[in-house]
MDAnalysis code that builds the backbone (N, CA, C; Angstrom):
import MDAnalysis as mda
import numpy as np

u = mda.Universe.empty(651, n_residues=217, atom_resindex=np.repeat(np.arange(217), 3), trajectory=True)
u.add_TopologyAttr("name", ["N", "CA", "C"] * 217)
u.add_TopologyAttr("resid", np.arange(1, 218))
u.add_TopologyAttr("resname", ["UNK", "UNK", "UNK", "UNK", "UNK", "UNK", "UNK", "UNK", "UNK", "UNK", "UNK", "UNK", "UNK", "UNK", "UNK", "UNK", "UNK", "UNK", "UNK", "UNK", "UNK", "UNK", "UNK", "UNK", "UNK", "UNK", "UNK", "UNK", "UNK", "UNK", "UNK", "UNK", "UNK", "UNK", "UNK", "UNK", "UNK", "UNK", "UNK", "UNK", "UNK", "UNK", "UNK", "UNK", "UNK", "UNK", "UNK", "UNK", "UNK", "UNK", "UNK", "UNK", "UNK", "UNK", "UNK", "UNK", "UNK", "UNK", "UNK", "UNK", "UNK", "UNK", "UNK", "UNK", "UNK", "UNK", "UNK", "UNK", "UNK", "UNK", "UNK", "UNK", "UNK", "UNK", "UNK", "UNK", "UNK", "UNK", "UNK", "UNK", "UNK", "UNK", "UNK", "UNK", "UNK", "UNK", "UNK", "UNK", "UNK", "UNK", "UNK", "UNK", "UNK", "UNK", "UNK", "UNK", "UNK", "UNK", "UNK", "UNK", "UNK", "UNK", "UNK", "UNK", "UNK", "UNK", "UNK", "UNK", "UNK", "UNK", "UNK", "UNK", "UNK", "UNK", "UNK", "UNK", "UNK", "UNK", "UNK", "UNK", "UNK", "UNK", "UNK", "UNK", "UNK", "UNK", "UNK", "UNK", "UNK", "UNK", "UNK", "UNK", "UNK", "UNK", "UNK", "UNK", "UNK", "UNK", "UNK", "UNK", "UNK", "UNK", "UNK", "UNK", "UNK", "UNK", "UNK", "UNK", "UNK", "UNK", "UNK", "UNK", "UNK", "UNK", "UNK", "UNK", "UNK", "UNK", "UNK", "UNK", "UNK", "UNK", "UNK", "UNK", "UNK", "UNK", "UNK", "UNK", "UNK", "UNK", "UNK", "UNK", "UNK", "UNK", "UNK", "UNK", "UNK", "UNK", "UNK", "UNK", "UNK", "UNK", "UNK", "UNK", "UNK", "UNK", "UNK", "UNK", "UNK", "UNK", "UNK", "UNK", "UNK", "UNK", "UNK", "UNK", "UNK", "UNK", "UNK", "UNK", "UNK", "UNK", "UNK", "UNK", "UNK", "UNK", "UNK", "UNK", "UNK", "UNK", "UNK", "UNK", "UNK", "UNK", "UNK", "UNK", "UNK"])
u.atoms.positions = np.array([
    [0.841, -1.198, 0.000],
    [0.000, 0.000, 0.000],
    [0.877, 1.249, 0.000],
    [0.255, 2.512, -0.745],
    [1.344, 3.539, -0.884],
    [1.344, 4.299, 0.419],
    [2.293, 4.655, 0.544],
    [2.942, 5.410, 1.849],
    [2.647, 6.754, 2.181],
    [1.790, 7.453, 2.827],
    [1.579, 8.804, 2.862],
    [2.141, 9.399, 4.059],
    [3.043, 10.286, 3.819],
    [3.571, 11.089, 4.859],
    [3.175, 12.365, 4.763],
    [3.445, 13.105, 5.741],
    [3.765, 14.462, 5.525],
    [4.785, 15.311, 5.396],
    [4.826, 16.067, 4.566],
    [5.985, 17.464, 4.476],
    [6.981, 17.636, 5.647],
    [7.721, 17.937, 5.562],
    [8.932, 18.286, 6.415],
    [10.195, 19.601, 6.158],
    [10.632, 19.969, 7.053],
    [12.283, 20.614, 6.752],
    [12.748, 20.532, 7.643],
    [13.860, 20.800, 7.642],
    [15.794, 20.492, 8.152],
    [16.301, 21.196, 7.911],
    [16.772, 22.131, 8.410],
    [17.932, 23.334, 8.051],
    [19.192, 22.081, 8.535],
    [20.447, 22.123, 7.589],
    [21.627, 21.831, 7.490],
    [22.408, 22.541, 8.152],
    [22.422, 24.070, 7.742],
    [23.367, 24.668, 8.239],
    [23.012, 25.006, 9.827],
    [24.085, 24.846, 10.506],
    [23.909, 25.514, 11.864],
    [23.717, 27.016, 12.132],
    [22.586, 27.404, 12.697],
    [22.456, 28.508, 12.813],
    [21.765, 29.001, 14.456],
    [23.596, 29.856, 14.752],
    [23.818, 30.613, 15.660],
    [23.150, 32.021, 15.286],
    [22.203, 32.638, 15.477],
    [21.899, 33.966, 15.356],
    [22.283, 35.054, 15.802],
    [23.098, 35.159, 16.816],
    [23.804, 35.851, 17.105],
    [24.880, 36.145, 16.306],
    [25.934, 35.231, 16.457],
    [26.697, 34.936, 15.160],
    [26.478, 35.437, 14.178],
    [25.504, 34.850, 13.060],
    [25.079, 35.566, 11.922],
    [24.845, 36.964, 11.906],
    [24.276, 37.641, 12.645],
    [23.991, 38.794, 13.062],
    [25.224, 40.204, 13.031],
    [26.308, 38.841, 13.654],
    [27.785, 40.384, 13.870],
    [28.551, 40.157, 12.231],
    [28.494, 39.060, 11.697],
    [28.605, 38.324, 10.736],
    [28.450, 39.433, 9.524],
    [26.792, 39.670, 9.297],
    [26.521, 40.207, 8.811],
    [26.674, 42.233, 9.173],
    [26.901, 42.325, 10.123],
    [27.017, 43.783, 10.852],
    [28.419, 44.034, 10.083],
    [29.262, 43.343, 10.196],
    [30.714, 43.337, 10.104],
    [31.138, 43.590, 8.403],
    [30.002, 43.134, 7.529],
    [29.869, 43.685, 6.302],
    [29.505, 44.728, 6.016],
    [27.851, 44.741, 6.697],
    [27.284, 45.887, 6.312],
    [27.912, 47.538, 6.436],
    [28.870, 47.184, 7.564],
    [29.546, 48.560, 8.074],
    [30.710, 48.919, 7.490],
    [30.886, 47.699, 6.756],
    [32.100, 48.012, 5.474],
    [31.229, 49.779, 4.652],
    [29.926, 49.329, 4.444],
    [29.655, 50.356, 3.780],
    [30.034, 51.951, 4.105],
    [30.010, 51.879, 5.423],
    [30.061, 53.166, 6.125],
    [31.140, 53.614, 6.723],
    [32.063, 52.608, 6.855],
    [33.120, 53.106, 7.455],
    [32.842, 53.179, 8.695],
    [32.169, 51.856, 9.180],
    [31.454, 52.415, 10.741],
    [31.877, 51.384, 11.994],
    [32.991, 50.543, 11.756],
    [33.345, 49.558, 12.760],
    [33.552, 50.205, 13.985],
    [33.589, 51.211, 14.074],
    [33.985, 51.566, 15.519],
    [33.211, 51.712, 16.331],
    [31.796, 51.537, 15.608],
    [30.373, 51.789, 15.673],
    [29.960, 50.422, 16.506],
    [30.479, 49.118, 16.209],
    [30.194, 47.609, 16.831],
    [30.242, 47.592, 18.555],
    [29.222, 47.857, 19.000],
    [29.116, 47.477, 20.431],
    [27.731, 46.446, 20.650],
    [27.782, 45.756, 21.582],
    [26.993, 44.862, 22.117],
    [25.582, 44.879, 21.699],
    [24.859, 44.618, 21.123],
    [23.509, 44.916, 20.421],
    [23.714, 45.551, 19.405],
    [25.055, 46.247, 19.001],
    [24.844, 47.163, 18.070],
    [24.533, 46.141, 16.258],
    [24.438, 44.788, 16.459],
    [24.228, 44.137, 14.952],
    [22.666, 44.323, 15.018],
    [22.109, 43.748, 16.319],
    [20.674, 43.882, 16.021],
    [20.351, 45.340, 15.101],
    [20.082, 46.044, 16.113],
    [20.103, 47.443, 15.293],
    [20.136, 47.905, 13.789],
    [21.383, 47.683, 13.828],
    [22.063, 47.833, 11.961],
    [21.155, 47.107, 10.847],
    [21.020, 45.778, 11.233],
    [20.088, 44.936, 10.167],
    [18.562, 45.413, 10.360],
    [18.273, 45.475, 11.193],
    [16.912, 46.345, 11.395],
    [16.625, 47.285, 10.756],
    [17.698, 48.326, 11.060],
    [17.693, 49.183, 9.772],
    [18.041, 49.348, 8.863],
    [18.750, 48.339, 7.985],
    [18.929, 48.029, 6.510],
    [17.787, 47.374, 6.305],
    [16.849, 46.458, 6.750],
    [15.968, 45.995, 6.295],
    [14.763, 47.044, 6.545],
    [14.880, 48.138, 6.859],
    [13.654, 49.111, 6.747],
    [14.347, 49.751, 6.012],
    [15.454, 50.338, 5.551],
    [15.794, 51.168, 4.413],
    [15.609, 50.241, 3.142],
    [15.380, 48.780, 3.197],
    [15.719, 47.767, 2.094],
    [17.012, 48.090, 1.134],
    [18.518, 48.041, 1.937],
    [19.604, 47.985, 2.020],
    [20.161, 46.133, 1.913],
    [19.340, 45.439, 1.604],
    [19.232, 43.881, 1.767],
    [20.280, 43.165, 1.057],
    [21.325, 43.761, 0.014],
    [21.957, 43.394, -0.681],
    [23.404, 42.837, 0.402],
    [23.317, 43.736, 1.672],
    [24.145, 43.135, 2.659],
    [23.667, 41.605, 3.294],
    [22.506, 41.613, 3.252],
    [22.131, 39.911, 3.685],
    [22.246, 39.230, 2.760],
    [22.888, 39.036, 1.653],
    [23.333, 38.125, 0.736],
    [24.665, 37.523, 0.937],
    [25.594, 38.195, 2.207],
    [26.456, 37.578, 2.416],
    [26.729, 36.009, 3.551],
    [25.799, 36.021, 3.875],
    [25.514, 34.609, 4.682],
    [24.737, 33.452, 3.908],
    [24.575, 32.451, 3.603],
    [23.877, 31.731, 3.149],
    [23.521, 30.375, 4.060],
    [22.213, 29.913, 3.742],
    [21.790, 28.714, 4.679],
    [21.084, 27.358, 3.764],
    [21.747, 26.554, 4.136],
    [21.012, 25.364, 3.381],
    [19.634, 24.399, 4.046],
    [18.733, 23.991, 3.190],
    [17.611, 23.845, 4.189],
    [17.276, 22.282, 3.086],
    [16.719, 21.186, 3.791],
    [16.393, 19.643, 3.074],
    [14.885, 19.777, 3.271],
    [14.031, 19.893, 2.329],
    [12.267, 20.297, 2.325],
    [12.475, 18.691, 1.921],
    [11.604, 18.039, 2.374],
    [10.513, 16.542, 1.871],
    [9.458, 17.127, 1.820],
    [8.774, 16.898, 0.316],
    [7.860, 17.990, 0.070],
    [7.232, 17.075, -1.882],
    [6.052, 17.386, -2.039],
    [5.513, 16.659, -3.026],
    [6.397, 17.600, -4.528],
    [6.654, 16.810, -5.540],
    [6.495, 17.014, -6.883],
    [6.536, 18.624, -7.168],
    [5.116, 19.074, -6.571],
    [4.791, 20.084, -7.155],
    [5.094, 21.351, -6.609],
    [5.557, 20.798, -5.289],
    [6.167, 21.931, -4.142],
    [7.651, 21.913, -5.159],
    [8.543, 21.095, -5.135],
    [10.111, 21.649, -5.712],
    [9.845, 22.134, -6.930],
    [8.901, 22.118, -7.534],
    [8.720, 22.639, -8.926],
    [8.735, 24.433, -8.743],
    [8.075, 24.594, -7.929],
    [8.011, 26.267, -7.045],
    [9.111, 26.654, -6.698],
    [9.703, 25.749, -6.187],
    [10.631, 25.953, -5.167],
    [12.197, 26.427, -6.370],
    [12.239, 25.438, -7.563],
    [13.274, 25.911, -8.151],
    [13.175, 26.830, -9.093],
    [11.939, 27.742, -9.145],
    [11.837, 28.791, -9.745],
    [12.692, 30.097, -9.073],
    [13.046, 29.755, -8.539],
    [14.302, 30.919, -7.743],
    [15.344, 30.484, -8.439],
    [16.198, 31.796, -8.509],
    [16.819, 31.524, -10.134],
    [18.154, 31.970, -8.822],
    [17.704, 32.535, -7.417],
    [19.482, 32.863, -6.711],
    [19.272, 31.838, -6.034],
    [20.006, 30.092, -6.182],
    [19.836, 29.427, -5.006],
    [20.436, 27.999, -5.515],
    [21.254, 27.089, -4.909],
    [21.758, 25.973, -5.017],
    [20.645, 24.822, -4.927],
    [20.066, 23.710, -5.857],
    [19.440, 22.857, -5.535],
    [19.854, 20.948, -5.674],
    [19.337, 20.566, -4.876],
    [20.235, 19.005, -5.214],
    [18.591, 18.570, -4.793],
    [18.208, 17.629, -5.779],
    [16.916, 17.032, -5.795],
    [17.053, 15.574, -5.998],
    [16.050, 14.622, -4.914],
    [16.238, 13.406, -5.440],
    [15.549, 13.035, -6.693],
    [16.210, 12.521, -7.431],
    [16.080, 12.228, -8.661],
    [15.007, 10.937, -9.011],
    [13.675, 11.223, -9.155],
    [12.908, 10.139, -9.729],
    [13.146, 9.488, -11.363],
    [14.338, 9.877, -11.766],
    [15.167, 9.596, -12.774],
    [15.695, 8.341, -12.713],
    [16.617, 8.264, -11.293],
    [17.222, 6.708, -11.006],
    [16.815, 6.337, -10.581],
    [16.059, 6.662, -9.087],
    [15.392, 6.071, -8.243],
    [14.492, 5.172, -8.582],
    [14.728, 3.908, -8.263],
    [13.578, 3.209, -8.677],
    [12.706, 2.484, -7.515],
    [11.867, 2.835, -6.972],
    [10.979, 3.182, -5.452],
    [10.247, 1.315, -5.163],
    [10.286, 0.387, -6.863],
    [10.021, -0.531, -6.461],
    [11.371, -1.482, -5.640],
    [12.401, -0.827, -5.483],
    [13.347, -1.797, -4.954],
    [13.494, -1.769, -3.571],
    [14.410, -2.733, -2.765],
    [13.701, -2.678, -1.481],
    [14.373, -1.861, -0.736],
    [15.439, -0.772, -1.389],
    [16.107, 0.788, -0.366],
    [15.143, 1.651, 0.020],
    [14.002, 1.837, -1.102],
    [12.798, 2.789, -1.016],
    [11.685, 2.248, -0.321],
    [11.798, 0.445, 0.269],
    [10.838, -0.087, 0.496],
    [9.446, -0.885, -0.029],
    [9.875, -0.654, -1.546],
    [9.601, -1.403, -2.848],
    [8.123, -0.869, -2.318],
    [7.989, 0.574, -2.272],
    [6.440, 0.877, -1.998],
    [6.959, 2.765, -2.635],
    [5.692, 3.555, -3.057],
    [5.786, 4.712, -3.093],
    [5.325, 5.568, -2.016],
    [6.303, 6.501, -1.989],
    [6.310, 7.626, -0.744],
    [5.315, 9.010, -1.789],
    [4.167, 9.552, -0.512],
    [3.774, 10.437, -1.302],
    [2.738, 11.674, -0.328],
    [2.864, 12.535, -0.734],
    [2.846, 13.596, 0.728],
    [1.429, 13.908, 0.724],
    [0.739, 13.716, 1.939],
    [-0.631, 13.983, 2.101],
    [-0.870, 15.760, 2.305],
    [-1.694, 15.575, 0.871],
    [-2.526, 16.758, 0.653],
    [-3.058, 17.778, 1.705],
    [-2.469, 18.761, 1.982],
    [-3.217, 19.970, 3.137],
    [-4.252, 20.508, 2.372],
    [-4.389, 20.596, 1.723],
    [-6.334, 21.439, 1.193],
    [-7.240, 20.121, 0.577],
    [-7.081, 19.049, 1.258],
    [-8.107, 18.156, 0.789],
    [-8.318, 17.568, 2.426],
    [-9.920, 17.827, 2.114],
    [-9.661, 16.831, 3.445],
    [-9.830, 15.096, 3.739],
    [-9.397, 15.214, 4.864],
    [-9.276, 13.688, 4.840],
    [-10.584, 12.772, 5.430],
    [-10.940, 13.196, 5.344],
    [-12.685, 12.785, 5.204],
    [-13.586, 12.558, 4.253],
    [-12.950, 13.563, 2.988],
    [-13.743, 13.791, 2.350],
    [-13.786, 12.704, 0.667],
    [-14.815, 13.409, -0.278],
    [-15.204, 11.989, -1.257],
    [-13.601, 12.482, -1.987],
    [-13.116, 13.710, -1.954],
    [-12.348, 13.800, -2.698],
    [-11.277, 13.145, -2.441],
    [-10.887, 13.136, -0.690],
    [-9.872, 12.402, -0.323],
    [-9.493, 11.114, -0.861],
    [-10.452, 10.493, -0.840],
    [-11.303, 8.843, -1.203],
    [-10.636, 8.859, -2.425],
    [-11.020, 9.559, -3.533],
    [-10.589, 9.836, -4.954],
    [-9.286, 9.516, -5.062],
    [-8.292, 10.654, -4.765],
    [-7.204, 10.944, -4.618],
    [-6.235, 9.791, -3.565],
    [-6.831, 9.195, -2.615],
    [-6.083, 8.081, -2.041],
    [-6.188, 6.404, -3.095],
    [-6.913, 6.629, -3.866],
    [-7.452, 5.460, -4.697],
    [-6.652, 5.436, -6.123],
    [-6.423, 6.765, -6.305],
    [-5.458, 7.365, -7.384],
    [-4.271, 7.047, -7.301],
    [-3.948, 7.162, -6.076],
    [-2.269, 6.982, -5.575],
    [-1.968, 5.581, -5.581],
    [-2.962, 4.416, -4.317],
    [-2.892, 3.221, -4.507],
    [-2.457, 2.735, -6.071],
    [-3.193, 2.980, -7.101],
    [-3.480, 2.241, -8.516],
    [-2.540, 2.768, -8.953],
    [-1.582, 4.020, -8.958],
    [-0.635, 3.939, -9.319],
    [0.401, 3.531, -8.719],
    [0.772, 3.474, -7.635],
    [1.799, 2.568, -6.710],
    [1.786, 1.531, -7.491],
    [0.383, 0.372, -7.471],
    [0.044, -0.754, -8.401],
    [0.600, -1.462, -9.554],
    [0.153, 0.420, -10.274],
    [0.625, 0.002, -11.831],
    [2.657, 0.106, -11.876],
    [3.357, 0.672, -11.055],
    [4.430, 1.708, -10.781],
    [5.283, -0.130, -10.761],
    [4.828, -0.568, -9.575],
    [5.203, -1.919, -9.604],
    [5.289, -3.209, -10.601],
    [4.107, -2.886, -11.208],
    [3.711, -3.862, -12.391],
    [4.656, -3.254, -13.385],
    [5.135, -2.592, -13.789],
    [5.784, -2.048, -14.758],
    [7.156, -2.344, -14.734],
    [7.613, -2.027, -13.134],
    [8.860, -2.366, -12.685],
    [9.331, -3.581, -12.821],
    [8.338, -4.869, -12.736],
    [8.806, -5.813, -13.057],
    [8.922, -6.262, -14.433],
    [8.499, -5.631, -15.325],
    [8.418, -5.698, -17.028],
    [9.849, -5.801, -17.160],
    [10.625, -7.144, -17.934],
    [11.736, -6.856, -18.175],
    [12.782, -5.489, -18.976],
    [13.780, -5.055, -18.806],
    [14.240, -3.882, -19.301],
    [13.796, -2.519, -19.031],
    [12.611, -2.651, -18.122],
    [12.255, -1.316, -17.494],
    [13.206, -0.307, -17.012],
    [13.647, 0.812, -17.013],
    [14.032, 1.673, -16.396],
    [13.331, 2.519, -16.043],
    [14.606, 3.048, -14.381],
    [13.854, 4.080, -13.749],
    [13.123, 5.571, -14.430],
    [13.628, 5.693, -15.683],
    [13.371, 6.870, -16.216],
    [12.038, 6.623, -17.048],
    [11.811, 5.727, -17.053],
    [10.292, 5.328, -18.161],
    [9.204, 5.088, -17.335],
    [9.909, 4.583, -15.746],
    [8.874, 4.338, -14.560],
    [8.257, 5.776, -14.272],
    [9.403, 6.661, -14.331],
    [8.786, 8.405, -13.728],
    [7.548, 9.116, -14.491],
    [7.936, 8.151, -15.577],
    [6.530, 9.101, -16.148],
    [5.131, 8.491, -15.970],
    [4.990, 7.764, -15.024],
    [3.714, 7.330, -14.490],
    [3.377, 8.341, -12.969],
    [4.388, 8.506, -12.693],
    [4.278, 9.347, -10.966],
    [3.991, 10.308, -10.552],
    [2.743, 10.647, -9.973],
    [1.987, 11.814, -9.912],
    [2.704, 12.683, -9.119],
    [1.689, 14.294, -9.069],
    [2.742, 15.672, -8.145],
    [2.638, 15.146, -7.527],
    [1.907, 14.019, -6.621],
    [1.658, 14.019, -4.982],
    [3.221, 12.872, -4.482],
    [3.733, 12.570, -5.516],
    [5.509, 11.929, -4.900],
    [6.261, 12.626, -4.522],
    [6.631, 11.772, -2.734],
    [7.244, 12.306, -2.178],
    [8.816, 12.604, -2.407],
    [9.661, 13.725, -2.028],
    [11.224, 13.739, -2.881],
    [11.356, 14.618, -1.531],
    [12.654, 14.249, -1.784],
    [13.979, 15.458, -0.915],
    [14.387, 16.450, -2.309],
    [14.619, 17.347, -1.435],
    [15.201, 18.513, -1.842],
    [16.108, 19.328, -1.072],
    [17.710, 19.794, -1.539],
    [18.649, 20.676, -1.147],
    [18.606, 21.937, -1.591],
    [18.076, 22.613, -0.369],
    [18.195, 24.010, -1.378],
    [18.902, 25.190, -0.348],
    [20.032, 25.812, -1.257],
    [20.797, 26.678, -0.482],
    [20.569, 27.992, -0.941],
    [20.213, 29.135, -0.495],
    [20.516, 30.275, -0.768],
    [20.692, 31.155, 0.515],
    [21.310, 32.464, 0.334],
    [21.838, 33.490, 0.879],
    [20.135, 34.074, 1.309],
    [20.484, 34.925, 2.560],
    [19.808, 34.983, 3.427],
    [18.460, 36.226, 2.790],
    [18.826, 37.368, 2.272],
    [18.098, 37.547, 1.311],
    [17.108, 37.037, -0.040],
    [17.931, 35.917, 0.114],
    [17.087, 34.871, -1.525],
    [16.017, 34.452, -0.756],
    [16.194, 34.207, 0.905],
    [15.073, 33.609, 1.300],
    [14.326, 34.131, 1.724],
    [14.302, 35.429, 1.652],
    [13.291, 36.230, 2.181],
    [12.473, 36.752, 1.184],
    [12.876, 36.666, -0.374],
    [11.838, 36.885, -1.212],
    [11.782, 35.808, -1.384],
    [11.968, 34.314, -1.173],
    [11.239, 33.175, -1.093],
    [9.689, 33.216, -0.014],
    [9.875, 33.629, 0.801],
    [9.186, 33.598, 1.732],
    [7.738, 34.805, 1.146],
    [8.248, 35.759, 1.293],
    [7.548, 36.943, 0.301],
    [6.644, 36.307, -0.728],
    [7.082, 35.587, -1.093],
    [5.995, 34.821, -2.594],
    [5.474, 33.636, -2.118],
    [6.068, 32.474, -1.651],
    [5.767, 31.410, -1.637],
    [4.819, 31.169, -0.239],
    [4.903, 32.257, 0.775],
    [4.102, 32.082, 2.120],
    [2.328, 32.681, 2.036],
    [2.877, 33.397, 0.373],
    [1.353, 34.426, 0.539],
    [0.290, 33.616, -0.313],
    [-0.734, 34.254, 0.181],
    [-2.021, 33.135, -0.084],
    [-2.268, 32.835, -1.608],
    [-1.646, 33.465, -2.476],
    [-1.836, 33.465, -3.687],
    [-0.861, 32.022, -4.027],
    [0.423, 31.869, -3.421],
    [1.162, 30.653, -3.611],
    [-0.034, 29.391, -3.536],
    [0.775, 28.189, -4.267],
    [0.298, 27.050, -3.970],
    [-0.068, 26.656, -2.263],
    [-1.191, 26.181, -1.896],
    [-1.338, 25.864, -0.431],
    [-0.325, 24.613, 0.084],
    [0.427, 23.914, -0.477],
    [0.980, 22.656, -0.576],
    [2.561, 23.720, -0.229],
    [2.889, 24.259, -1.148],
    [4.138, 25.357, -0.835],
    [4.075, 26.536, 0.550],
    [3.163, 26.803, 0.583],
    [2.676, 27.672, 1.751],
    [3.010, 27.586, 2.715],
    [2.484, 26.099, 3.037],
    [2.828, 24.636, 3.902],
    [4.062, 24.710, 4.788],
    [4.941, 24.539, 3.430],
    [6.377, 24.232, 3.784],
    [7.533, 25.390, 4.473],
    [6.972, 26.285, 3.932],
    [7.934, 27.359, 3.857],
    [7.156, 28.436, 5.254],
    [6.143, 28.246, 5.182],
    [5.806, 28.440, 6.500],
    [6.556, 28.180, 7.463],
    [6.463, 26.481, 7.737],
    [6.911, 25.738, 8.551],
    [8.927, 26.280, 8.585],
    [9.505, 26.509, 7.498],
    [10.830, 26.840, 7.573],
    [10.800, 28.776, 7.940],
    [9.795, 29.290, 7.758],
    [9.835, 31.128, 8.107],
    [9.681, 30.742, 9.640],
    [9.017, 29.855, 10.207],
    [9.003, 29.798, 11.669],
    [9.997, 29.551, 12.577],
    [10.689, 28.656, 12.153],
    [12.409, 28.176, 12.317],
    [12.991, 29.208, 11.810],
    [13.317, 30.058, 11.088],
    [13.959, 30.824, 11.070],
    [13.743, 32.473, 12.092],
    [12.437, 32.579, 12.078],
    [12.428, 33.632, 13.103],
    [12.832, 33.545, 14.549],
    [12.552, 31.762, 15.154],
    [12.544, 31.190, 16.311],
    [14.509, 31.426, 16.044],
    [15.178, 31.244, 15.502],
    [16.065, 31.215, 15.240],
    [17.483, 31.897, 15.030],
    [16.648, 32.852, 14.225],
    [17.519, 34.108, 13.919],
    [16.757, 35.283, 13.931],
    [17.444, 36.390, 15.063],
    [16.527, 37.598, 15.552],
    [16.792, 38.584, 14.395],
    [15.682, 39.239, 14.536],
    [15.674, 40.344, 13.442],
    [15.630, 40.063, 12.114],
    [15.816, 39.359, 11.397],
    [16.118, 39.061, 9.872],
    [14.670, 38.703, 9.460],
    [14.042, 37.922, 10.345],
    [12.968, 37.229, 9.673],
    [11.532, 38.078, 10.595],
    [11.724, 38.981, 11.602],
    [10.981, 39.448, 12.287],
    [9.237, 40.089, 10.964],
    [9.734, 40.411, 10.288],
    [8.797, 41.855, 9.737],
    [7.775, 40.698, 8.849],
    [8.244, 39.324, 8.661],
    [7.435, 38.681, 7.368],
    [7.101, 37.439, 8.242],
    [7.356, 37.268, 9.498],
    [6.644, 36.656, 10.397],
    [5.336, 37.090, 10.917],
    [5.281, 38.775, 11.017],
    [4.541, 39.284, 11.515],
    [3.476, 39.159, 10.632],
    [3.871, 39.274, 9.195],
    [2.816, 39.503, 7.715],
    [1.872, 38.445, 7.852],
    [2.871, 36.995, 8.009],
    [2.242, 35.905, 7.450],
    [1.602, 35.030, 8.640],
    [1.953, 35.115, 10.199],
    [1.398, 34.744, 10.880],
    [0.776, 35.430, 12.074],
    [1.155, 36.199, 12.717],
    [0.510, 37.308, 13.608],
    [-0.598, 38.048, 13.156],
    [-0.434, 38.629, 11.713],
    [-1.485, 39.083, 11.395],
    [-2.730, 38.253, 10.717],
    [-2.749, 36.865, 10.280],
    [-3.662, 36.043, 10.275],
    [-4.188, 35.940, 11.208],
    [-3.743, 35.568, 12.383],
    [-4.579, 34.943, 13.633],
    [-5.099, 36.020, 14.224],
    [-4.904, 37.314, 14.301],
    [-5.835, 38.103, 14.948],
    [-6.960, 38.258, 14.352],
])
């Protein structure tokens, strides 16, 4: 039977926020000629106010790598960012009937369907019969993994590496968190804008506030 999980992320890189913070101060003040300016709080500050002047070209000097498990149609979004490193598992080689993958398909349960519903029913019946057919095929002599992929719906589950600089992710976030994005992408990047604010002070403060503070009131 096919495997339904849910979405996930992993930030890779370790992230000290503090750190990042003088990190980035220590550039930005290249601009100004202002090191003498660096006292104890003084990074908070500085990025605060480059990101209200939108001076942001200084947060491009840090970068963070983040591993999304996330359906098909989420990395399809996701590599439309044209500033950013990606390493994707490849439903190219992968061949999901063998027994590393568990000789079953992985595939990420739908957030705007519910799971109650006739549509759910639909869509879980969809997935089964292709798992089904995914297998039956696999055993067809001379099959390859690349002739198997083109049976495999958005809803397959994949890893994804995606690195960009700390600015790339904030107009990631900017597009991909707002309601107009896919709800499946929304999802994800949500879930990574939250980790990053919990995380790193000030940088992510102003589009935390957009996308979740001001919903819930």
């Amino acid at each position: 039977m096919v495997r339904i999980i849910k979405p996930c992320v992993e930030v890779i890189t370790p992230l000290d926020g503090e750190q990042i913070l003088r990190h980035l101060e220590i550039c930005g003040r290249t601009c100004y000629k202002s090191a003498d300016k660096i006292t104890p709080g003084s990074a908070r500050t500085l990025i605060n106010n480059l990101i209200k002047m939108r001076h942001e070209s200084v947060l491009e000097h840090f970068s963070i790598t983040v591993r999304f498990t996330c359906d098909i149609g989420v990395y399809k979004d996701l590599t439309r960012h044209r500033i950013a490193s990606f390493s994707i598992e490849s439903t190219r080689y992968c061949n999901y009937s063998k027994g590393k993958f568990g000789s079953e398909l992985k595939v990420i349960e739908p957030c705007h369907i519910k799971k109650d519903s006739p549509e759910y029913a639909i869509w879980l019946e969809t997935m089964e019969y292709i798992e089904k057919q995914y297998i039956k095929m696999s055993e067809m002599e001379g099959v390859r993994p690349d002739q198997l992929r083109m049976i495999l719906p958005h809803s397959t589950a994949a890893e994804v590496c995606m690195t960009a600089n700390i600015r790339e992710w904030r107009h990631v976030f900017a597009l991909r968190c707002a309601k107009a994005a896919h709800p499946s992408v929304q999802e994800v990047t949500k879930m990574l804008l939250a980790i990053f604010h919990d995380k790193i002070p000030v940088l992510f403060d102003d589009l935390y506030e957009q996308f979740f503070t001001e919903e819930e009131v």
